[in-house]
N, C-alpha and C positions, 0 to 999 in steps of 0.2 A: 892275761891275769884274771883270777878270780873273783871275784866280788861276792860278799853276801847277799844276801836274798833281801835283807831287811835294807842294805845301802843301794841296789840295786834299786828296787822301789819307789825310794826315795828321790835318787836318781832321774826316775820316769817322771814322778811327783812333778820335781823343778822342771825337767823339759815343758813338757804339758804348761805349767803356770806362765812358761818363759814367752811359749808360743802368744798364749792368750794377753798380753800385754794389756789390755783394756776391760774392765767391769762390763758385763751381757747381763741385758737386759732386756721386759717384755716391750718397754715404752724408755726410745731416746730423747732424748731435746737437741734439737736443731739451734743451733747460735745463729744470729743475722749475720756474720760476718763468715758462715760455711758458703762455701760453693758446692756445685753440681758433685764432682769429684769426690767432697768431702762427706756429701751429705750420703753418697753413693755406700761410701767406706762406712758410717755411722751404718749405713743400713744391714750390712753383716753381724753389726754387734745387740742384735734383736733378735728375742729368741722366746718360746714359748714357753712363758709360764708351768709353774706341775701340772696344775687342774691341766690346762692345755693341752702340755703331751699326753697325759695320759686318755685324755677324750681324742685325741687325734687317734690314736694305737685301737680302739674302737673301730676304728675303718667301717662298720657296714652298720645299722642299729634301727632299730623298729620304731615307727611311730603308730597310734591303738588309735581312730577316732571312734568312739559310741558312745550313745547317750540317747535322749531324746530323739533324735532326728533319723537315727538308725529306725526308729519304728514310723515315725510321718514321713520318713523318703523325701527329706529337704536339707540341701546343707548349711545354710542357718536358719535356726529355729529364731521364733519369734520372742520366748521368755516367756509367752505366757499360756504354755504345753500344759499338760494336767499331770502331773506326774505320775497318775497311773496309767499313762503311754508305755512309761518303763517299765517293762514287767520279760526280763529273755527267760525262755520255755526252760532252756537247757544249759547255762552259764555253765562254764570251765574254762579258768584260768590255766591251768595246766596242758589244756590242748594250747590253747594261744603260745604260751611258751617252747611249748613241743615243736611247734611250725616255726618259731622263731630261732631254736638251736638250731633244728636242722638246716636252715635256709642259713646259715653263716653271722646271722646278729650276733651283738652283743649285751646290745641295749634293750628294755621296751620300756618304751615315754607312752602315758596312760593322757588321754586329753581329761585332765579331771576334774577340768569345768571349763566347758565350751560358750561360746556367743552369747547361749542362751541363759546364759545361767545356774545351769541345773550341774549340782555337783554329786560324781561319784561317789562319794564318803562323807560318813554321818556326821557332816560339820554341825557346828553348834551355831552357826552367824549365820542361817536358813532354813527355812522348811524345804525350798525346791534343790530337794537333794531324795536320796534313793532313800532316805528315812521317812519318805512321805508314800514313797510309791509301793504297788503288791509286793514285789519282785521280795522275795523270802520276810515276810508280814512286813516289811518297813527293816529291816534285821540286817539286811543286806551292806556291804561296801565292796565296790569292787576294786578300788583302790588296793585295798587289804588283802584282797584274793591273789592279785596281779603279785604284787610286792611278795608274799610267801614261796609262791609258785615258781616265782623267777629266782629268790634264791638257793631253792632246792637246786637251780639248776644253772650256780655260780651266772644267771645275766643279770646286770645293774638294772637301774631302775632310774628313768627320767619322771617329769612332772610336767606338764603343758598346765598351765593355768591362764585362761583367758583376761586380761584387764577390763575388757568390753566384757557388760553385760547387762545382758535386755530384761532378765527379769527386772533389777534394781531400775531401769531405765521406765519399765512398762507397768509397773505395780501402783497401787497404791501407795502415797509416801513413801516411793522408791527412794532410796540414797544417791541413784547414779544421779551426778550434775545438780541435784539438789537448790544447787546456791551454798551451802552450807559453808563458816568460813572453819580453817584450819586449829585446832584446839590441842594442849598436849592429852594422849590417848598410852593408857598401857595396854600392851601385845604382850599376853593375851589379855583379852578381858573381860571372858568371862570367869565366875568366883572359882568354880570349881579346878579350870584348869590352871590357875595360878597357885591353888595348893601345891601342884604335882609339879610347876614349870621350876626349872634349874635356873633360869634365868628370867628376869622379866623386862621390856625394853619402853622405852618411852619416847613418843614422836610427835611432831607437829602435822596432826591430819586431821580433812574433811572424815562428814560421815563415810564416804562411800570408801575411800583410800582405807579408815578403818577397818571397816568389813574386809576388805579386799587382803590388807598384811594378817588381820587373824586366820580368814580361809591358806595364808600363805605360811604363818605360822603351825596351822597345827600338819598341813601337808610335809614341812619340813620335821619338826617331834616327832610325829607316831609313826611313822613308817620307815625309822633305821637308813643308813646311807644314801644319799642321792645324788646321781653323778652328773644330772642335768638337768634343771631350770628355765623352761620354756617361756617365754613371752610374746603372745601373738602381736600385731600390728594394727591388723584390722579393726575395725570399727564398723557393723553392718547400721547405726545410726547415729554419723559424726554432730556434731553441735549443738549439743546438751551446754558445753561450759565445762563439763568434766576436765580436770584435769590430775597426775599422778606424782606423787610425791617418789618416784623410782630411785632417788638416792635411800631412802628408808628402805625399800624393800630391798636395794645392792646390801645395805648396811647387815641386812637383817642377815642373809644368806648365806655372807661372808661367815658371822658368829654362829650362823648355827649347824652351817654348811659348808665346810671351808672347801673342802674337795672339788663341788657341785661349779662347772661351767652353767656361764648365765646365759642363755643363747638369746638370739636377732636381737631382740630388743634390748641388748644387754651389752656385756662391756669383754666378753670373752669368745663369743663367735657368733658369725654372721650368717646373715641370710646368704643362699648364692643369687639370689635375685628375680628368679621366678617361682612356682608350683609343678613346671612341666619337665623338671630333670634337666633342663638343658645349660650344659656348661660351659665356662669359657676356654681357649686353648691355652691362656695362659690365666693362671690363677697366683695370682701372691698373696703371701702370707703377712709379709710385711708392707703395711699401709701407712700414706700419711695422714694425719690427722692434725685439723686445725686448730685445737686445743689440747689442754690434759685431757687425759680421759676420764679425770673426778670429774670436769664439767662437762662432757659431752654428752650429746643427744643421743648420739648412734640411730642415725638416718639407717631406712633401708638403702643399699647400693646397686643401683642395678649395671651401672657402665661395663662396656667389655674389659676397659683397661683402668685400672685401679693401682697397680704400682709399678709401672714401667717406672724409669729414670726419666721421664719425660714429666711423670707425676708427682714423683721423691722431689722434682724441684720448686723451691719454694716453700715446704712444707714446714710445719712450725714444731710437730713430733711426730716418728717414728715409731710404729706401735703393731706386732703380732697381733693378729686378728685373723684368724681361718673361718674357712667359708665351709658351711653344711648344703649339701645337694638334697632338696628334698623334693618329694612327687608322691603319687600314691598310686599301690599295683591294679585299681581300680581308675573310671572315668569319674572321679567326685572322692570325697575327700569320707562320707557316710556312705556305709550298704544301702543301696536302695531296690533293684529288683536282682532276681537271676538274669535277665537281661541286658544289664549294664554290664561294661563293656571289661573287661580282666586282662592286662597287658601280659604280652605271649612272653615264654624263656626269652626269646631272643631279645626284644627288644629291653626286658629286665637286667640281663646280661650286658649289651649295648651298655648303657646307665651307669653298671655296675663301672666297667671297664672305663667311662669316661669320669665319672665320681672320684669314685679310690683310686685309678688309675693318675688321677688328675689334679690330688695335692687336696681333695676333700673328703671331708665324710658323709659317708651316703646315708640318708636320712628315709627310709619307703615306709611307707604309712599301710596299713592293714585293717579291714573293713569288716569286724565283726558283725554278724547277722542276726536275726531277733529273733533265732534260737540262743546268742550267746556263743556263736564258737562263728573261726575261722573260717568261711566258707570252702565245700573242699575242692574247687576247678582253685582256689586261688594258694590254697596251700600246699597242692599238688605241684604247681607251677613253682611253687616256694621254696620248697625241696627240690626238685630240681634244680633251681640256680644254686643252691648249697653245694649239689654232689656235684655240680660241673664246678664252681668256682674249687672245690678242695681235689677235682682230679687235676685240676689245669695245675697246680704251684704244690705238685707232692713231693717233686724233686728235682733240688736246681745244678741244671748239669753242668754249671758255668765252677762248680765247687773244686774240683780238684785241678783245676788250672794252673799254667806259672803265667805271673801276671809281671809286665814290664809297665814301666811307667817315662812319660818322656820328662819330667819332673819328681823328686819326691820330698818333700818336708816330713810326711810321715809315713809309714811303711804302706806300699799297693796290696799289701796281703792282706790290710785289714778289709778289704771291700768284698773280701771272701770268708771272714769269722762270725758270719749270721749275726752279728753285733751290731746294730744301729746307731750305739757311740760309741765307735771306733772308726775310726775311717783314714782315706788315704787324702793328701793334699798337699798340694804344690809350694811353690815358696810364693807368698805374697806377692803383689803385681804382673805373677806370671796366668793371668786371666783364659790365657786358653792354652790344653794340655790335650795327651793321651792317653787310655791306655790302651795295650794290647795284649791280650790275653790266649795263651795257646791251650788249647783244653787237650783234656787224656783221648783222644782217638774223637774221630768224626760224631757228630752231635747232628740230632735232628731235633730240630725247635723253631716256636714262632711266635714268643714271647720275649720282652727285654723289663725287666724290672730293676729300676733307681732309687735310691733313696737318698738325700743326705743327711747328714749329722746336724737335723734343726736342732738341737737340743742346748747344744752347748756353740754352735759355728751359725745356727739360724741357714737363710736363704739365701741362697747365693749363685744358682746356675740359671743363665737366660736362654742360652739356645743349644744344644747338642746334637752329635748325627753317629747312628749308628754303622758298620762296616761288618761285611762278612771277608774272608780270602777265601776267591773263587776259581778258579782257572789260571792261579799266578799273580790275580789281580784284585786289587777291595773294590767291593761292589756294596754300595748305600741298596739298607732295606729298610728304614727306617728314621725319624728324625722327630725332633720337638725342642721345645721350648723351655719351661721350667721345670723344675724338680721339686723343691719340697721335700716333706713327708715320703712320698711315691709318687712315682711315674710308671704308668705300664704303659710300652707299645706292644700294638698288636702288629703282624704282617704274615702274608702266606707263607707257611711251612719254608724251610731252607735247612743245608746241611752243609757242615762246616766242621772245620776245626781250629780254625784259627778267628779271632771276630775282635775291634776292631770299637773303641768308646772315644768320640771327638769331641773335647768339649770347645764350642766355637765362641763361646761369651760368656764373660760371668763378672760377678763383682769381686776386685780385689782377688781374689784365689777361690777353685771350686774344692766342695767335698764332695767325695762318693764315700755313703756309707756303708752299703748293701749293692752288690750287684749279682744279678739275677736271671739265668737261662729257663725257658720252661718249654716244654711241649704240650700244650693245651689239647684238648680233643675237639676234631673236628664238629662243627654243629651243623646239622642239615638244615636250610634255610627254609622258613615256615613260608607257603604260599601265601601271594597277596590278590587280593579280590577287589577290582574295578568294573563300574560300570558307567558307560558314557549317556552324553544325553540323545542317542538311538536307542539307546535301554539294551545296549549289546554287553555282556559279562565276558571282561577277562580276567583270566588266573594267571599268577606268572608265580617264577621262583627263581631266586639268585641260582641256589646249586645248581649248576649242568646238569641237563637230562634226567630230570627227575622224570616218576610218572605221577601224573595228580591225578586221585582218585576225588567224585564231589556228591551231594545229593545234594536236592533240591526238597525235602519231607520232612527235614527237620532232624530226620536219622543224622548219629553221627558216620562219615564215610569209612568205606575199608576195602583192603584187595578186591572186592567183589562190587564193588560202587561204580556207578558210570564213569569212564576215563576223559579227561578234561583234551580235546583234542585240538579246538579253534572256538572263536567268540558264541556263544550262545545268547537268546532273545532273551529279557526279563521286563517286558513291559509295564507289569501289575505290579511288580514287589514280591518278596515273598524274602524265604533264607537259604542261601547259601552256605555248605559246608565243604570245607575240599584240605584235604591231607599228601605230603606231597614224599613219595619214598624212592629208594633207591637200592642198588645189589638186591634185586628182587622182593623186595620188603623189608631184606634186612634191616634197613634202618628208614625212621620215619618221624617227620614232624609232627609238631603239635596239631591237632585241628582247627584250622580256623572258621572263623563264619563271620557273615559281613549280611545284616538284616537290609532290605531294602524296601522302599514305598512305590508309591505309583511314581512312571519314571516320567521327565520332564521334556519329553521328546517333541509336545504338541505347545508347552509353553512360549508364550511371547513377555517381552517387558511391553506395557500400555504405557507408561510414562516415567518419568525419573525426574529426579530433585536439580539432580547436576550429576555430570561424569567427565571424568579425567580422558583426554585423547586415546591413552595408553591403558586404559583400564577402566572398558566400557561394561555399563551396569549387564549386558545380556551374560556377561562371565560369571553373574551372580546365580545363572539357572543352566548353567552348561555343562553340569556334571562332572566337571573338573575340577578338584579342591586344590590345587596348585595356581589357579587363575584367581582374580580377583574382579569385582568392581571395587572404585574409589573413587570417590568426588574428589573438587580440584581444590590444592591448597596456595597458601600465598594470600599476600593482604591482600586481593582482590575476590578474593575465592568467596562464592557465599557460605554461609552458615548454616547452624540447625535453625527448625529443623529440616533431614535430610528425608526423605521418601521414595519408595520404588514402588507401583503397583504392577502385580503380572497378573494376566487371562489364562486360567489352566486351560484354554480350551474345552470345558466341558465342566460340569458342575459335582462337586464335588462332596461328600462327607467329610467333615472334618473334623479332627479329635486335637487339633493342634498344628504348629506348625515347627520347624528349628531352623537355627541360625548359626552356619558356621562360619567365625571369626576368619580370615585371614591367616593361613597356618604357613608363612613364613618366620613365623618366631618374632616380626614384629609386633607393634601392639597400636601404628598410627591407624586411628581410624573406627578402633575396634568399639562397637557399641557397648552405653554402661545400660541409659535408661530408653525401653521402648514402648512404643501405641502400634497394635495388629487390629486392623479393622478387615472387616470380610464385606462381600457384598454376590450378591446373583446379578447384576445388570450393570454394575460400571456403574451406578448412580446415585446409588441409595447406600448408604455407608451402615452397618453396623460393628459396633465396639467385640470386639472379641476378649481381647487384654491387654492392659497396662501393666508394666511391673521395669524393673530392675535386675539386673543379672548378676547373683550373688558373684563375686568370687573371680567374676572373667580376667581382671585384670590380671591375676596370679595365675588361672590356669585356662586359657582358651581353647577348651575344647569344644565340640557342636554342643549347642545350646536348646534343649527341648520346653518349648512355649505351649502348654498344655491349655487348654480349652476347659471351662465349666461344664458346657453340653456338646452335642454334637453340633455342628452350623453347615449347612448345606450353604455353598457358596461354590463361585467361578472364578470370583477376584478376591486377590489379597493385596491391601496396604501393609509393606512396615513402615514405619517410619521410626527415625533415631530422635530423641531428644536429647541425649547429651551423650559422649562418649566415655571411655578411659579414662582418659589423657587431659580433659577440662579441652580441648580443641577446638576446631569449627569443622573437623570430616568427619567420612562413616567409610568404611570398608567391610566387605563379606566377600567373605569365599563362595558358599552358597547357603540358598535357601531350598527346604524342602517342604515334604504336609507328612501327617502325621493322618493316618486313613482307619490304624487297623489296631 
């Protein structure tokens, strides 16, 4: 029988309503009288927010740090910089966007008032802003510039505004912490812009909270849509007293910003936990949370496991919350020389693949230089990962398939209508299913892309395994754990025609909303440069049989460069470059280079604080940055502070020294605050430098301890006064000197 079109529909309408028996929402409540089971099932019915989806669908998106600090070469500035620091030679917004399309963003988040203070746009609630500095007579915002440039070129537009700020903290009758007690205050408040203001708002605030929603206010007015709301965490000088009225500024964003996700510090997406990219294998969307989330603090989170069913239990409410991957394509978060170190495609791509692939969004940060533009080894590299991410997912072979299903509630064809809400799904408590899919003739791929239907079905898959039909037989090339948003597995090339979707757990019933074949292009693996404490240089490369070509001049390498054949001396230091190609040249990786000092072959440890049986302090100079020293923990363990002195055997120049953290992705141990004393005789101590390590907590990477003058010295003291973690250890990977 026929049916009309319009009873038809209707038809669909009721199915669909029939399915969903229950109201989806971003934030459930948990009753005390739910069990495991129940709380499990509540947890399906969580679902993302608009602002949400649509900042998830972003998938890859720009973070901008400059300011101040891009010209002093420190990553946080003090506050009390001169503002005609700021002054770039050559500003263009337009390039920055340029590198930003092409490298696959969609976003660019402007840091528009950092640590320090100092705001990129001619606010009215400060002088230390770019309306003080040369940079175009005082005339300048680069807020302004960024914001135009990027709609030419359809990318949205985030906001980082810092809460912490040193000038207010460092001035004269600074606001920050003040004492000041809270007062009703209109936003805006100054006369002029309340002529023009649509709205005027009124709040219970200290001075400094004042200042802070007007700098927040006119960033949200004058610059048109904004799709993201940044709130840092840090504090580079905690216990002033300061505290933040952040339900006014949620208040604010909401009415003037409904669209704009409020991120980490905020009430719509989370931090993933570190600075260094690194993700977890299973990431959820849906978390418990111990209150509403009108009252909640919104802690950073950093645990591996944040919503297993093991954590759903007990919880008071259930609440969407996606996690942002962020890092920066640089060693520091601000430009600081050509020198500093610019992460290669691969490991960019790596990031990429575990980020978006991994139910987040990738968040990379980009280090304009004090000409004002993108520097070009790092926009090079930028573009690149664009043209590879858009060759790998041009076309999914998985499309014309007949797809069977070992269950179905809703049709398995929708997993192939490039539709993200549509999808295929089982009948409720049948928690693990199949599908199998026969495609149009033998396929060569080594890509698997998932998605489900968070939208309207939320999160729902905990373990699945992929299947190829091989010789008669399914053969596992792939497997994981959540879905989300996306999942992408990677695994070597394969071919097939028939393949093979296990879902092995899930809550209540899974969806698949999207599924996806791809053939990605091979990438030749970029060589890697070690050198031990013999001061012997080796080059290696995943790819089979490369040839690595390298100089030692500083030249970059090339078919005509020495051929890397077995370990070479590098006693002194100096730079390595070395390129590693294949089919005769035809294809070749990036360049890499790996700078070295004087090597530590003649070094001893003279004495130490304390060391763990397993992780003796000589690991701290052995050239190995996978070894550690660590003192011993446990109530018996002593405390800071903790100290190592080593004999370089021979007297040295010194312009510094560094200190690299422990780079197993732990953080026990790792130093916050240090004392470097030097000495010629083992006797006679002098002070080299005390300081603090902006930032390690979030990104440990080696750490360079720079010197005032040069200090002829044989021995080095460090010693840790405090760490991370508030602790009683210290761990290092290693330590070096800094000669040249």
């Amino acid at each position: 029988m026929n049916y009309p079109r319009t009873i038809v529909f209707l038809l669909t309408l009721l199915f669909f309503a029939c399915q969903q028996k229950e109201k989806t929402s971003n934030i459930i409540k948990v009753d005390p009288e739910d069990n495991l089971e129940e709380i499990v099932r509540k947890s399906t019915l969580v679902v993302p927010s608009e602002r949400q989806y649509d900042w998830q669908q972003l998938e890859f998106i720009a973070f901008l740090h400059f300011g101040p600090n891009t010209f002093t070469g420190v990553e946080w500035g003090t506050g009390m910089e001169d503002p005609a620091v700021f002054n770039p030679t050559d500003f263009d917004a337009s390039q920055w966007v340029s590198v930003i399309k092409d490298g696959g963003m969609k976003l660019a988040m402007l840091t528009a008032k950092h640590h320090d203070g100092f705001c990129l746009w001619p606010t009215t609630t400060t002088n230390h802003s770019v309306k003080s500095s040369p940079w175009k007579n005082g005339n300048g915002d680069v807020l302004g510039e960024l914001v135009e440039a990027a709609r030419a070129e359809d990318i949205e537009i985030g906001v980082y505004l810092s809460p912490a700020d040193l000038h207010e903290i460092e001035r004269p009758n600074g606001t920050y912490g003040n004492g000041s007690e809270p007062k009703p205050v209109k936003i805006p408040s100054d006369p002029e812009l309340q002529k023009t203001a649509d709205r005027i708002f009124e709040y219970e605030l200290d001075d400094y909270d004042a200042l802070f929603m007007n700098q927040l206010y006119e960033v949200l007015t004058q610059y048109g849509p904004i799709e993201e709301v940044w709130f840092d965490g840090a504090n580079p000088k905690p216990g002033t007293g300061q505290t933040y009225n952040r339900e006014a500024w949620y208040d604010m964003i909401r009415k003037l910003q409904p669209g704009a996700v409020i991120a980490i510090k905020g009430p719509d997406v989370r931090w993933c936990g570190n600075e260094a990219g690194i993700t977890r294998e299973s990431e959820w969307s849906v978390l418990p949370v111990p209150e509403h989330p009108d009252n909640y603090d919104w802690p950073d989170l950093r645990q591996e496991d944040l919503g297993s069913r093991e954590k759903l239990e007990g919880a008071e409410y259930l609440y969407w919350y996606p996690a942002e991957t962020n890092t920066s394509i640089r060693h520091g978060w601000f430009y600081r020389d050509d020198e500093q170190y610019v992460k290669t495609v691969e490991e960019l791509i790596d990031t990429w693949y575990r980020s978006v692939g991994g139910n987040t969004v990738f968040l990379l940060n980009l280090t304009p230089d004090r000409r004002g533009l993108i520097p070009e080894k790092d926009a090079a590299r930028l573009r690149e990962v664009g043209n590879i991410i858009s060759a790998s997912f041009e076309e999914n072979l998985a499309l014309n398939a007949e797809v069977e299903a070992s269950d179905a509630e809703t049709s398995s064809a929708n997993i192939l209508d490039e539709n993200a809400e549509t999808f295929w799904k089982p009948a409720d408590g049948n928690e693990q299913a199949e599908l199998v899919l026969t495609l149009d003739g033998e396929k060569e791929f080594n890509r698997l892309v998932l998605q489900e239907c968070i939208k309207t079905r939320g999160q729902r898959i905990e373990r699945f395994a992929f299947d190829i039909w091989d010789n008669g037989d399914w053969k596992e090339v792939a497997d994981g754990t959540v879905v989300g948003y996306k999942n992408i597995r990677r695994f070597p090339m394969v071919n097939a025609g028939k393949v093979r979707l296990r879902i092995l757990q899930s809550r209540v019933a899974p969806t698949i909303a999207t599924f996806g074949l791809y053939k990605a292009p091979e990438i030749l693996s970029n060589p890697s440069i070690y050198r031990n404490k013999e001061c012997m240089v080796t080059i290696r490369c995943q790819t089979p049989d490369p040839v690595i070509h390298y100089t030692l001049d500083g030249s970059d390498p090339d078919a005509g460069s020495m051929v890397y054949g077995r370990p070479f001396e590098l006693p002194d230091g100096g730079v390595v470059k070395a390129i590693a190609m294949i089919d005769n040249g035809a294809q070749k990786s990036e360049i890499v280079e790996e700078r070295f000092d004087i090597c530590p072959a003649g070094w001893t440890v003279e004495e130490v604080s304390a060391q763990h049986n397993s992780y003796p302090a000589i690991n701290a100079i052995d050239g190995n940055p996978s070894t550690m020293w660590h003192t011993p923990w446990g109530d018996k363990a002593p405390g800071h502070p903790h100290s190592i002195t080593i004999d370089f055997g021979e007297t040295l120049a010194l312009n510094g020294i560094s200190y690299l953290p422990r780079t197993d992705g732990q953080l026990g141990g790792v130093c916050k605050h240090y004392k470097v004393e030097v000495s010629k005789n083992g006797t006679d101590w002098e002070p080299a430098r005390e300081g603090v390590f902006d930032n390690i907590r979030n990104n440990p990477v080696k750490q360079e301890i720079l010197f005032e003058k040069i200090i002829d010295a044989r021995y080095l003291k460090f010693t840790s006064l405090s760490n991370v973690n508030g602790s009683e250890t210290l761990s290092a990977a290693e330590f070096g000197v800094i000669t040249r």
